[in-house]
N, CA, C and O atoms as a GROMACS GRO file, in nm:
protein
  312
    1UNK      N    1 -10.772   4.206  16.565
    1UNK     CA    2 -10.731   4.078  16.512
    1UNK      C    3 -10.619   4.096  16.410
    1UNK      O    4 -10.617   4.199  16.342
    2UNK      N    5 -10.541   4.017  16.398
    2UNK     CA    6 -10.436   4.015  16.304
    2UNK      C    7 -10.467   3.940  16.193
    2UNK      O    8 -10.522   3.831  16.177
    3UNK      N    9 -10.402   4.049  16.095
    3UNK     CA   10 -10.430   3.991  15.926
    3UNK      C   11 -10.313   3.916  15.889
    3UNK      O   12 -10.217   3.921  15.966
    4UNK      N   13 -10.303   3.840  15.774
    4UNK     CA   14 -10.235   3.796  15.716
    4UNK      C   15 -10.231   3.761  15.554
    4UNK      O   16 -10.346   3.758  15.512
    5UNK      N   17 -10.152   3.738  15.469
    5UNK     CA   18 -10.181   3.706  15.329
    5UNK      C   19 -10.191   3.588  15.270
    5UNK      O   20 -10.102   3.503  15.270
    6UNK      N   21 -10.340   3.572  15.196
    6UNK     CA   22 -10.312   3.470  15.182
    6UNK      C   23 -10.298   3.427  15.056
    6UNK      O   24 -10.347   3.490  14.962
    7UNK      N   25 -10.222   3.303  15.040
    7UNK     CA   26 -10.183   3.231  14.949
    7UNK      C   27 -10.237   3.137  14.882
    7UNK      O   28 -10.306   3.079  14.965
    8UNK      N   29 -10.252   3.069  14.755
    8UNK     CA   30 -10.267   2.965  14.677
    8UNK      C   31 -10.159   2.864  14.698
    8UNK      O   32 -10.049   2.918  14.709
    9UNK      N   33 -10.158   2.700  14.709
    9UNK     CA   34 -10.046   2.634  14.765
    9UNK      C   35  -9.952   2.646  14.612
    9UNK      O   36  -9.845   2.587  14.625
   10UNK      N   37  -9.962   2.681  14.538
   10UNK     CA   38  -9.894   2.716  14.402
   10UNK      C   39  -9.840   2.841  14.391
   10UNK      O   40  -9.764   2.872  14.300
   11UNK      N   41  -9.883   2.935  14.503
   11UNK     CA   42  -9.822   3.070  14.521
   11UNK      C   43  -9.734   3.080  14.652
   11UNK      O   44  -9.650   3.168  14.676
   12UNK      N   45  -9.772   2.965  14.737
   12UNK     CA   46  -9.655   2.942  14.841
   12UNK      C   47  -9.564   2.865  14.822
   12UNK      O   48  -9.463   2.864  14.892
   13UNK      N   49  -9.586   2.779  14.711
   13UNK     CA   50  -9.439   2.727  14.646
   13UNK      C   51  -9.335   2.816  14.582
   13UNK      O   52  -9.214   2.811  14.604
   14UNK      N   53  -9.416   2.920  14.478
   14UNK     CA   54  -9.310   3.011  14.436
   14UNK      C   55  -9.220   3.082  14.522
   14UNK      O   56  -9.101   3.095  14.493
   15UNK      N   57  -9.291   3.147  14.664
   15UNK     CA   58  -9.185   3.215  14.735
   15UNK      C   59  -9.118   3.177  14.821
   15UNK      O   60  -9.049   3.251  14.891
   16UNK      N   61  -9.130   2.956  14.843
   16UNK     CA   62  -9.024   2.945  14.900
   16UNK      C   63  -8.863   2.974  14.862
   16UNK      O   64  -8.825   2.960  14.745
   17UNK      N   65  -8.761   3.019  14.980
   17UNK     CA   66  -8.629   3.056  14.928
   17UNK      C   67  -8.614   3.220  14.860
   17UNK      O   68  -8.504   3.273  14.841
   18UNK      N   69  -8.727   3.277  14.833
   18UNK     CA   70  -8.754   3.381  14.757
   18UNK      C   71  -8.729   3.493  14.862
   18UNK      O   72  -8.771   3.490  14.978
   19UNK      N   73  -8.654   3.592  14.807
   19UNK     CA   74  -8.630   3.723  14.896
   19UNK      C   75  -8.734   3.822  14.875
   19UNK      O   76  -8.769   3.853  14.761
   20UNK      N   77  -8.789   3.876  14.982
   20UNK     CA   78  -8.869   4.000  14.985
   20UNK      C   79  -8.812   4.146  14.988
   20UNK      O   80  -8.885   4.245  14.983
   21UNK      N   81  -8.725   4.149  14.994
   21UNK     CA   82  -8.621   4.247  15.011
   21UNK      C   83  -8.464   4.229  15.032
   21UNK      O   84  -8.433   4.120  15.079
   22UNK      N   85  -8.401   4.282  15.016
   22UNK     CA   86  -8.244   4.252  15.027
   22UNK      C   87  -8.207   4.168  15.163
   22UNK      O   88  -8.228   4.223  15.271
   23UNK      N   89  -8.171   4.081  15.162
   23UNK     CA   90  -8.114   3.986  15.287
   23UNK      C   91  -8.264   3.933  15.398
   23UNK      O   92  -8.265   3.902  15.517
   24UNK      N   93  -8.400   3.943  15.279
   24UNK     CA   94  -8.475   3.888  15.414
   24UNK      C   95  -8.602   3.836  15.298
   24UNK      O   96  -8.652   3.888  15.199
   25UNK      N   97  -8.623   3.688  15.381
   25UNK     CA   98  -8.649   3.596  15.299
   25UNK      C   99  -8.833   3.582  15.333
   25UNK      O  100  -8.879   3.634  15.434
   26UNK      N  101  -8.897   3.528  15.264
   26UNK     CA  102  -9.030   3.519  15.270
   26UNK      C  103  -9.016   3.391  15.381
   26UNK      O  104  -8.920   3.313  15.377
   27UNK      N  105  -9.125   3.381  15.479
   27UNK     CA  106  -9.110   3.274  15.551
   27UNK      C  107  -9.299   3.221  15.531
   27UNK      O  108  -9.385   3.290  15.586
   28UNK      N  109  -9.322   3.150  15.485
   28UNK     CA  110  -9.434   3.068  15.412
   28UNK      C  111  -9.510   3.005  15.526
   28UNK      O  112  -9.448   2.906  15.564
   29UNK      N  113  -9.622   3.026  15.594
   29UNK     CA  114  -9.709   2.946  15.721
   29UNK      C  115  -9.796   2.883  15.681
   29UNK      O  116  -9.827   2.910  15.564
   30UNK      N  117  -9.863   2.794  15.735
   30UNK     CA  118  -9.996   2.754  15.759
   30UNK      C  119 -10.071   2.752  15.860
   30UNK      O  120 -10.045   2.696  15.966
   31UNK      N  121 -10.185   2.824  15.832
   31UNK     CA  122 -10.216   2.882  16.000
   31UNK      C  123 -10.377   2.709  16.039
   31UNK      O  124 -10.394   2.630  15.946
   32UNK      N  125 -10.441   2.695  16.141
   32UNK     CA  126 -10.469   2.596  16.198
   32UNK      C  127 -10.596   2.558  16.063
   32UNK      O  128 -10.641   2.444  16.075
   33UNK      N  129 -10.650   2.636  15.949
   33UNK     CA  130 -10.724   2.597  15.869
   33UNK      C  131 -10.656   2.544  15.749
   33UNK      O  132 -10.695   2.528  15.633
   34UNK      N  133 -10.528   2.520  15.816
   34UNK     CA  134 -10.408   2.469  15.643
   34UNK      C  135 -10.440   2.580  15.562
   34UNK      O  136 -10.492   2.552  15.453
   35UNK      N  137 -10.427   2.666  15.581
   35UNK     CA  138 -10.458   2.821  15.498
   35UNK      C  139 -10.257   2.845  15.414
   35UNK      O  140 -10.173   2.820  15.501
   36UNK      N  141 -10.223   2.865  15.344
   36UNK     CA  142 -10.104   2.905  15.313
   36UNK      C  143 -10.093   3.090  15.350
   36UNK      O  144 -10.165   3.175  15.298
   37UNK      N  145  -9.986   3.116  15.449
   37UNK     CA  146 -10.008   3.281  15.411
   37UNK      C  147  -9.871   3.323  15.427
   37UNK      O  148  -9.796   3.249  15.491
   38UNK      N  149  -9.825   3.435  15.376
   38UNK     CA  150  -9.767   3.519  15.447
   38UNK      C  151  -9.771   3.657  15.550
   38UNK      O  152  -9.883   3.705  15.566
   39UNK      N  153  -9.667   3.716  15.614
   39UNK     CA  154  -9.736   3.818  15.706
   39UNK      C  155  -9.762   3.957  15.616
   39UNK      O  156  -9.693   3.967  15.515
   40UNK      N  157  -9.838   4.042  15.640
   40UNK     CA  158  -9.859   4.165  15.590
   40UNK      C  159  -9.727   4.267  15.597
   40UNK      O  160  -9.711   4.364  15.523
   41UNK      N  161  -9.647   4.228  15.689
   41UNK     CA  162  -9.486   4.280  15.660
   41UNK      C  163  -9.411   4.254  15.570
   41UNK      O  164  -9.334   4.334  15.517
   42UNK      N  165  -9.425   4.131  15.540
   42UNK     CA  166  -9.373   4.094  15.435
   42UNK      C  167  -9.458   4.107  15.301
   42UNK      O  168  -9.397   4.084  15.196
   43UNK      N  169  -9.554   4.132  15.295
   43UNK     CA  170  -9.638   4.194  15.192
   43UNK      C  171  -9.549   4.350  15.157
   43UNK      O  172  -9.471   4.380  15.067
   44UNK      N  173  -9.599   4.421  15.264
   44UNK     CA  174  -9.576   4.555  15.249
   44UNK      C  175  -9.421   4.593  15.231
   44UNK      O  176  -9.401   4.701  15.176
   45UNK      N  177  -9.350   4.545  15.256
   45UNK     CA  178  -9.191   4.496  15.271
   45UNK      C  179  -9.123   4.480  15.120
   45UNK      O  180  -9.015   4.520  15.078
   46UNK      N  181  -9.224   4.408  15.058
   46UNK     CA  182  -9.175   4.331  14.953
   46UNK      C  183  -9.139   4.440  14.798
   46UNK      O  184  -9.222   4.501  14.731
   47UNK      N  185  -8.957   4.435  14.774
   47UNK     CA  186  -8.939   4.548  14.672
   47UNK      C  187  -8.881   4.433  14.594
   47UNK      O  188  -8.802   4.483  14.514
   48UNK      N  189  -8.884   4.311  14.582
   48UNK     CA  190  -8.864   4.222  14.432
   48UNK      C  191  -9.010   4.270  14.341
   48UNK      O  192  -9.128   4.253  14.372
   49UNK      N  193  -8.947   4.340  14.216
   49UNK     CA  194  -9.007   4.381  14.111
   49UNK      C  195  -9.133   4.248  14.035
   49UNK      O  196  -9.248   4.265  13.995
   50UNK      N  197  -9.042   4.114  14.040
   50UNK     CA  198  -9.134   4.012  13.978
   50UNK      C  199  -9.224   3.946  14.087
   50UNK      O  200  -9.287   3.840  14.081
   51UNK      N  201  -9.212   4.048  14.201
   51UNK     CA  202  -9.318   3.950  14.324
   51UNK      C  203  -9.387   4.052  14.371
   51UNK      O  204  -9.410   4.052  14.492
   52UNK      N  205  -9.430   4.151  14.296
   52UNK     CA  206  -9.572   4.188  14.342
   52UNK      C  207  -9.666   4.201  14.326
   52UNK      O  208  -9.723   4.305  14.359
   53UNK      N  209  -9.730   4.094  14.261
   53UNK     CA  210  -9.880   4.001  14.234
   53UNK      C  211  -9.860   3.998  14.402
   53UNK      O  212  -9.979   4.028  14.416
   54UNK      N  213  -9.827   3.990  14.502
   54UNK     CA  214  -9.851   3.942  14.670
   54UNK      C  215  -9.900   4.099  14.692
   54UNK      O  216  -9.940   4.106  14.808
   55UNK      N  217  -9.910   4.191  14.644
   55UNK     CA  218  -9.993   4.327  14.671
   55UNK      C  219 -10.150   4.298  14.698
   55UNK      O  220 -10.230   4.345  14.779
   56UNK      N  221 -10.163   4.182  14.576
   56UNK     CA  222 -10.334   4.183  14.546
   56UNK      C  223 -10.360   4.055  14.622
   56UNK      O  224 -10.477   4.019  14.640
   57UNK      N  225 -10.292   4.006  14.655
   57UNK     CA  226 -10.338   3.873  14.727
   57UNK      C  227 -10.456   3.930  14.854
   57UNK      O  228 -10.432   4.045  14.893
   58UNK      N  229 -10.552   3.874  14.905
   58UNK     CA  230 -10.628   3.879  14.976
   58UNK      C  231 -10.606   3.877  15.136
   58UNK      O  232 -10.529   3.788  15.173
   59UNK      N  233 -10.646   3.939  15.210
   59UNK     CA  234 -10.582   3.970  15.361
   59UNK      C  235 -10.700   3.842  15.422
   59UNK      O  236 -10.802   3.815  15.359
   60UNK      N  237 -10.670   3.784  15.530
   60UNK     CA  238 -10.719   3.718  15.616
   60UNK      C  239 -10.753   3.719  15.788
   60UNK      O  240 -10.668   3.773  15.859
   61UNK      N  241 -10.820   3.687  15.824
   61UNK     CA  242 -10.762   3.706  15.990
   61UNK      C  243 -10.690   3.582  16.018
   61UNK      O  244 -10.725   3.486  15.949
   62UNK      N  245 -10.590   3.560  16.110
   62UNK     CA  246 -10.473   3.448  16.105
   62UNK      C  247 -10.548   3.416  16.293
   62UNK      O  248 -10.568   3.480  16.396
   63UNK      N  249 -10.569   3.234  16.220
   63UNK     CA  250 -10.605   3.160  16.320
   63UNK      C  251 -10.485   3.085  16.354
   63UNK      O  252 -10.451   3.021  16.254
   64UNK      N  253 -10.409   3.068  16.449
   64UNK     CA  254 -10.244   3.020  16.510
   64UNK      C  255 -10.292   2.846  16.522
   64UNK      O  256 -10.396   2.799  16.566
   65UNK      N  257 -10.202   2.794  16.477
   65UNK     CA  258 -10.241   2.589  16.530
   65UNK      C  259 -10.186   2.628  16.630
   65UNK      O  260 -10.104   2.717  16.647
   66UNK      N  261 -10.247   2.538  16.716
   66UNK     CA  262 -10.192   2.542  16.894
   66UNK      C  263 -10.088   2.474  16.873
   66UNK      O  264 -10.067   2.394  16.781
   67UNK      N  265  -9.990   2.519  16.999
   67UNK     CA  266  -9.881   2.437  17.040
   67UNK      C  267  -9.898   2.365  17.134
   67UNK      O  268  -9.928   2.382  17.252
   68UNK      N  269  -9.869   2.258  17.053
   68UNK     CA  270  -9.878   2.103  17.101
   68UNK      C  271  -9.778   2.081  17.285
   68UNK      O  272  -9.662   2.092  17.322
   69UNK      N  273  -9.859   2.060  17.324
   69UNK     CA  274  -9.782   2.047  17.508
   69UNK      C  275  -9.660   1.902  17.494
   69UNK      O  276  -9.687   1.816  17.411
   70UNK      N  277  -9.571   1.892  17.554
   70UNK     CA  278  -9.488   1.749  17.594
   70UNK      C  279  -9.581   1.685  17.686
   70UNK      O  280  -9.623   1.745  17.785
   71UNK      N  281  -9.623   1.534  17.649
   71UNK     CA  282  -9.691   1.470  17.743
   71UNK      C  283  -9.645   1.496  17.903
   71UNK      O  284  -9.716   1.504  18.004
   72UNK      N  285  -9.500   1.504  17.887
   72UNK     CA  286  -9.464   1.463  18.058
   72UNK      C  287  -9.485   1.634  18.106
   72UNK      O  288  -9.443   1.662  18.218
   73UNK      N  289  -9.553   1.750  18.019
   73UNK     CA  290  -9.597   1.861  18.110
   73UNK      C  291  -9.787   1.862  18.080
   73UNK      O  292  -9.858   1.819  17.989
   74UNK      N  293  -9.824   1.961  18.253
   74UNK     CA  294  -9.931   2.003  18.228
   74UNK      C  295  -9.927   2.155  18.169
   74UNK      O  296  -9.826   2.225  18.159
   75UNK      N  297 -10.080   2.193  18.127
   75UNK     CA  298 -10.053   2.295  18.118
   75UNK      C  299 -10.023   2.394  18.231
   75UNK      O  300  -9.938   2.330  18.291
   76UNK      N  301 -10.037   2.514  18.303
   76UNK     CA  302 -10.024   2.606  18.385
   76UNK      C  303 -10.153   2.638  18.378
   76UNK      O  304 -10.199   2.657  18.265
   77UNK      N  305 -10.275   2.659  18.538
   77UNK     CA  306 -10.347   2.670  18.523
   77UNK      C  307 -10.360   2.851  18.585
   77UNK      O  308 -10.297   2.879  18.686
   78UNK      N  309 -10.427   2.937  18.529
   78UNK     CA  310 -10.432   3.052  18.573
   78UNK      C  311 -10.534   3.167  18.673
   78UNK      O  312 -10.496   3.283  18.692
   0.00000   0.00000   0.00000
């Protein structure tokens, strides 16, 4: 299962726009329990000196929101 980090919605505000490393930016999710997280790459990734309080943040298993189908398709049945 895949982990992920998770966030306080007061700790996913801070790292919107926020760089994790030189030229690569935190990208902020919500996985299908409105959970705030980021990925563990970007955890482990992360060399901004004032952003690593996201070391101790708590790992999760990451539940995906489904993607929503276009009415005018079915799904593909297998």
């Amino acid at each position: 299962m895949e982990q992920v980090i998770l966030l306080t919605q007061e700790q996913a505000a801070s790292l919107e726009g926020r760089m994790f490393a030189i030229d690569s930016y935190f990208l902020v999710q919500q996985d299908i329990d409105d959970n705030h997280f980021i990925t563990v790459f970007e955890m482990e990734h992360c060399t901004n000196p004032e952003l690593q309080w996201i070391k101790k943040c708590p790992r999760i298993e990451y539940k995906p929101k489904p993607i929503p189908m276009p009415e005018d398709q079915t799904p593909v049945q297998e």
